[in-house]
Every structure is written in C-alpha cells, then in structure tokens.
C-alpha atoms as one frame of an Amber mdcrd trajectory, in Angstrom:
protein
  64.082  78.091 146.407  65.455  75.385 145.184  65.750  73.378 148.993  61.676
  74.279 148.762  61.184  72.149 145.245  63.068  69.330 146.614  60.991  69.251
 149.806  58.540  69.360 147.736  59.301  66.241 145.817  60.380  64.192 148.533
  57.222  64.816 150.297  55.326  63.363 147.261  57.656  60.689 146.636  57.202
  59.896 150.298  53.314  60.137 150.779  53.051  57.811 147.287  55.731  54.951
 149.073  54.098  55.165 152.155  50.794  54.546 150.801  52.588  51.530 148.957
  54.339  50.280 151.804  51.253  49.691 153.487  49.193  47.753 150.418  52.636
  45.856 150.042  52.822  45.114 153.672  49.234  43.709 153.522  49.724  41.772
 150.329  52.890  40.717 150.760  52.703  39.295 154.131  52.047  35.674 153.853
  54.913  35.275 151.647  57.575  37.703 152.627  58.003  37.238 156.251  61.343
  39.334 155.921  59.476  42.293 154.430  61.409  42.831 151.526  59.358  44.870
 149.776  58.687  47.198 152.126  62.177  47.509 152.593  62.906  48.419 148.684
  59.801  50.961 148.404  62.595  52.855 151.868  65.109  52.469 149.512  63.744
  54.206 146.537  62.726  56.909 148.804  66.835  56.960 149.955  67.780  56.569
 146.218  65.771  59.879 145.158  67.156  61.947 148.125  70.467  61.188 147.769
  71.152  60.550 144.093  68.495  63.311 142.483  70.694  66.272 143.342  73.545
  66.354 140.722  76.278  66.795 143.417  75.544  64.750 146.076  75.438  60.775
 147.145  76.776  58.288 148.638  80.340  56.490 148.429  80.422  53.225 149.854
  83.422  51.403 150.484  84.049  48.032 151.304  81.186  46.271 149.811  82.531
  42.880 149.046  82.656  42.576 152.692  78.923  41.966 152.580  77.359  38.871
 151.789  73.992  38.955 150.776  72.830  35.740 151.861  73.370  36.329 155.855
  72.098  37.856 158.633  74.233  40.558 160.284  74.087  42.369 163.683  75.133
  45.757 162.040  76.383  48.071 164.239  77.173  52.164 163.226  77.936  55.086
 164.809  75.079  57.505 164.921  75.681  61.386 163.845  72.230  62.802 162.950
  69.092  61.660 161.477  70.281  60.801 158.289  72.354  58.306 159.117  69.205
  55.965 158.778  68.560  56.403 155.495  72.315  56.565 154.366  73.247  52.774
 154.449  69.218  51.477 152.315  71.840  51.209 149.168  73.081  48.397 150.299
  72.351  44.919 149.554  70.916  43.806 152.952  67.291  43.862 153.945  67.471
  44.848 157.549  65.412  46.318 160.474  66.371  49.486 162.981  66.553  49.569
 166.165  65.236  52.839 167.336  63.958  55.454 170.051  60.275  55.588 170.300
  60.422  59.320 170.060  61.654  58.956 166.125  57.887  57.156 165.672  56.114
  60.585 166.296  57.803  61.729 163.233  54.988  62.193 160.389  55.323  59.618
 157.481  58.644  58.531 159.169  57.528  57.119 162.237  54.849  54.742 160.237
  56.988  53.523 157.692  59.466  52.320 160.094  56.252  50.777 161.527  55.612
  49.297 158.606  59.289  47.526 158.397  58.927  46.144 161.696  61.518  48.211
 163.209  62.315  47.500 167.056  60.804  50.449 168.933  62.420  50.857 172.219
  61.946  53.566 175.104  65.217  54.562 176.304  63.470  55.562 179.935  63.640
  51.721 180.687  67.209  50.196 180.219  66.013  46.671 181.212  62.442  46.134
 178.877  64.459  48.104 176.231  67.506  45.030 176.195  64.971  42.898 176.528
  63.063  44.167 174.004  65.817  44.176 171.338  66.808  40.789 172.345  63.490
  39.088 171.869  62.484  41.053 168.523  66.160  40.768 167.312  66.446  37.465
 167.649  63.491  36.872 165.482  64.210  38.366 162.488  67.561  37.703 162.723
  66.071  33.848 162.774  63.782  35.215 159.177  66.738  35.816 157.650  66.638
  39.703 158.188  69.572  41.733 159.564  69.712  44.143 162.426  70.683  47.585
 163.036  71.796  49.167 166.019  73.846  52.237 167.339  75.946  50.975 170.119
  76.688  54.401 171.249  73.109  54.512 172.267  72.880  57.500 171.426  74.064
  60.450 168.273  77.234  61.518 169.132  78.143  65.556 169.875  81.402  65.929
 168.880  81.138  63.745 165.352  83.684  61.135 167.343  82.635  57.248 168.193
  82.026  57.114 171.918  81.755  54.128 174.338  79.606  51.238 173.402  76.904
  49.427 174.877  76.755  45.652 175.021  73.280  44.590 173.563  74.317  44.576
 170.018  76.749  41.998 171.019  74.854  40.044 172.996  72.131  39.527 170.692
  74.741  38.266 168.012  76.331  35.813 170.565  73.091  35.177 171.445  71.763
  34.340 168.001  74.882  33.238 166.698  75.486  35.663 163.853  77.786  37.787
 162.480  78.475  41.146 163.051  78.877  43.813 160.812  80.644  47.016 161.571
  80.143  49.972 159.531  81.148  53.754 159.622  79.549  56.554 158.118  80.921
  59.944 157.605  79.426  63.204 155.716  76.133  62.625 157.666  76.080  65.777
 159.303  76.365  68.377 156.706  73.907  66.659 154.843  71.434  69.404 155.928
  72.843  72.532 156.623  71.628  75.873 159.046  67.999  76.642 158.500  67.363
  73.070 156.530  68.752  74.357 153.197  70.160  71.771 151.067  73.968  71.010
 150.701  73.923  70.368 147.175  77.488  69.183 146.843  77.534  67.014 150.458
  78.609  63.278 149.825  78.474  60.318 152.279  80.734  57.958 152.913  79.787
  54.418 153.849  82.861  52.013 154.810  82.110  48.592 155.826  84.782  46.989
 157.884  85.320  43.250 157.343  82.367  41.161 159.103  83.508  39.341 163.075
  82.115  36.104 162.339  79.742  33.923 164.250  81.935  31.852 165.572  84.322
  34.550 166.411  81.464  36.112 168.725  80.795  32.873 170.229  84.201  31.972
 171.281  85.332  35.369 172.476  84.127  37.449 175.844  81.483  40.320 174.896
  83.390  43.179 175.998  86.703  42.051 174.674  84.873  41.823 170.819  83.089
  45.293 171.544  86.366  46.846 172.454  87.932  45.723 169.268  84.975  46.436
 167.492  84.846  50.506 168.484  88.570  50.371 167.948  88.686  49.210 164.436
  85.429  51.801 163.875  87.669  54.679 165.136  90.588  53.721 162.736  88.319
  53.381 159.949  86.660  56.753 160.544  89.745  58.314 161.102  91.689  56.896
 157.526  88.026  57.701 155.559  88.283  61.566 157.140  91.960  61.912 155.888
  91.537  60.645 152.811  88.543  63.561 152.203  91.096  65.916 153.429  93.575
  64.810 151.263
C-alpha cells in the first residue's frame, strides 16, 4: 500500500515538473543555453524520490573532486534504470547520453527531451559515435557536462565490464576533463514486483577527475584502461565498506 501512495506522488510531482520543464524550456531559452533550469526542475523530481522515504538516499562520496565551474566527460557504470536519476544531486548541470528506446518511456522519455539529452540508436554503431561526438562536443563547448556509460550497455552481473572508446574520444576531442564515477545500491532500489525498498541507500563515489591535458597527451585506450581499473577498485572498496 504504501509503494501505491508513493507512485502516486511521484506521478504528480512528475506530471507538475514536466509541465514546468517545458514553459521553462520555452522561456528560458534565449538566456540559458545550458538549460539549467530544466535541469533543477529533474533534480527536484530525484530529490523527492530519493530523500521522501525516511530510510533511503543517497551517499555521495568524493565531492570535492568536482568543480563546479567545468565541463566533464562523466563516465559511470550502468546497473538499472535508476542509475540516471541517482547522480541529479550533484553540483553539475549535465546531459545523458542515451538509447532511443528509454524516449518511449511516458513522461521520461520527454523530459530527457526537454534537457537535450543525446538520443542515440544502438542498431547503428557509426551515426551513433558520430552522433555523440557532434552533440557532445557542443554542449560540452556551452559549458554543460556529459554523461555516458562506457559499458554501452547495464551490466548483468552488477560488475564493470569492458569499455568503449567514444567517451574518451569526445574528451580528447574537446579537450576536457573526465570524470569517473561509481555507483552502487542501484539495483535494489526497486525490488520484485516494483515494491519499494524503503531502507535501500545509494552510494555515489567520484574518483578524482583525469584532466584535460592528461587526455590529450596520453593514447585513448591506455587512459580507458586505467580509467575502468580505478572504477573497479573503487566499486570494490565502496562494497566492502557496506559489508563491513
């Protein structure tokens, strides 16, 4: 009963920010190219579902190793659905790359319309890189960061898998940092039959930044190695640490 109130709720509280998003996207516009705005009405929607239920949330370590004022290639590993909305509490305005299919989502699928999220089909390796290379590098030139699974794809087994190289390219390509960041609780967020895990908490760590120049001076696969290697160490320490 109660998984059915809360449903409830965040259907309201998502119909009203939708409707927002879209007279903020409208309004906005000529002066907030980066859609900031947009991006905060996602967040409330994140804030409610995560931090209205007395038991759960979201742990985030490793915040100072964000700065505010640049534009990352984020990279994640990718566990379920929720991993999306799991990282809005933190202080970056940023856009998703993402599978068409995740557009045909009600209310979902148009709000990350609305934030000018990179829409790519996954049928078409080529247009897709291409894709996320063109749109990347503009926003990434607005000031706006970019998200991306480099897995390609959610992982089965809750372990980070082998990478693929267009994150990296587009931030040697648009000469900004990356930012690596694991998440971990993701899963049993939602448990059997969509009920509610009322005491489920996320954990957000984000690993210290590879800078610019970093990216630009080393070979692509040798900072996307390093890159998946530090995310596995990270995921493993956050894991024992719940354990213990």
């Amino acid at each position: 009963m109660l998984t059915i109130l809360f449903y409830l709720l965040m259907l309201v509280v998502a119909v009203v920010l939708y409707v927002a998003s879209f007279i903020a996207l409208v309004v906005c516009y000529p002066f907030d190219k980066k859609r900031v705005v947009v991006h905060t009405l996602s967040k409330w929607i994140t804030d409610v579902f995560f931090n209205l239920p007395p038991f759960t949330g979201r742990d985030v370590i490793g915040l100072e190793n964000i700065d505010p004022n640049k534009a990352y290639v984020i990279v994640l590993n990718h566990n379920s659905m929720v991993d999306i909305m799991s990282i809005y509490n933190l202080p970056l305005v940023f856009k998703w790359v993402s599978k068409k299919e995740v557009y045909r989502i009600p209310i979902v699928g148009r709000l990350l319309f609305a934030h000018g999220d990179i829409v790519i089909n996954r049928a078409s390796a080529k247009e897709a890189m291409q894709l996320v290379h063109q749109r990347g590098k503009e926003w990434l030139a607005k000031g706006a960061s970019v998200s991306i699974f480099p897995e390609g794809t959610r992982s089965k087994d809750g372990e980070i898998h082998n990478f693929k190289a267009g994150a990296f390219i587009l931030a040697k390509d648009a000469g900004v940092p990356i930012l690596p960041i694991v998440l971990d609780g993701t899963t049993t967020v939602v448990r059997k039959g969509w009920l509610m895990n009322w005491r489920n908490r996320v954990t957000i760590k984000v690993l210290p930044e590879i800078s610019a120049e970093e990216v630009a001076q080393r070979d692509i696969k040798d900072v996307m190695t390093s890159v998946r290697q530090d995310m596995v160490d990270a995921l493993a320490e956050v894991r024992a640490s719940k354990r213990a």
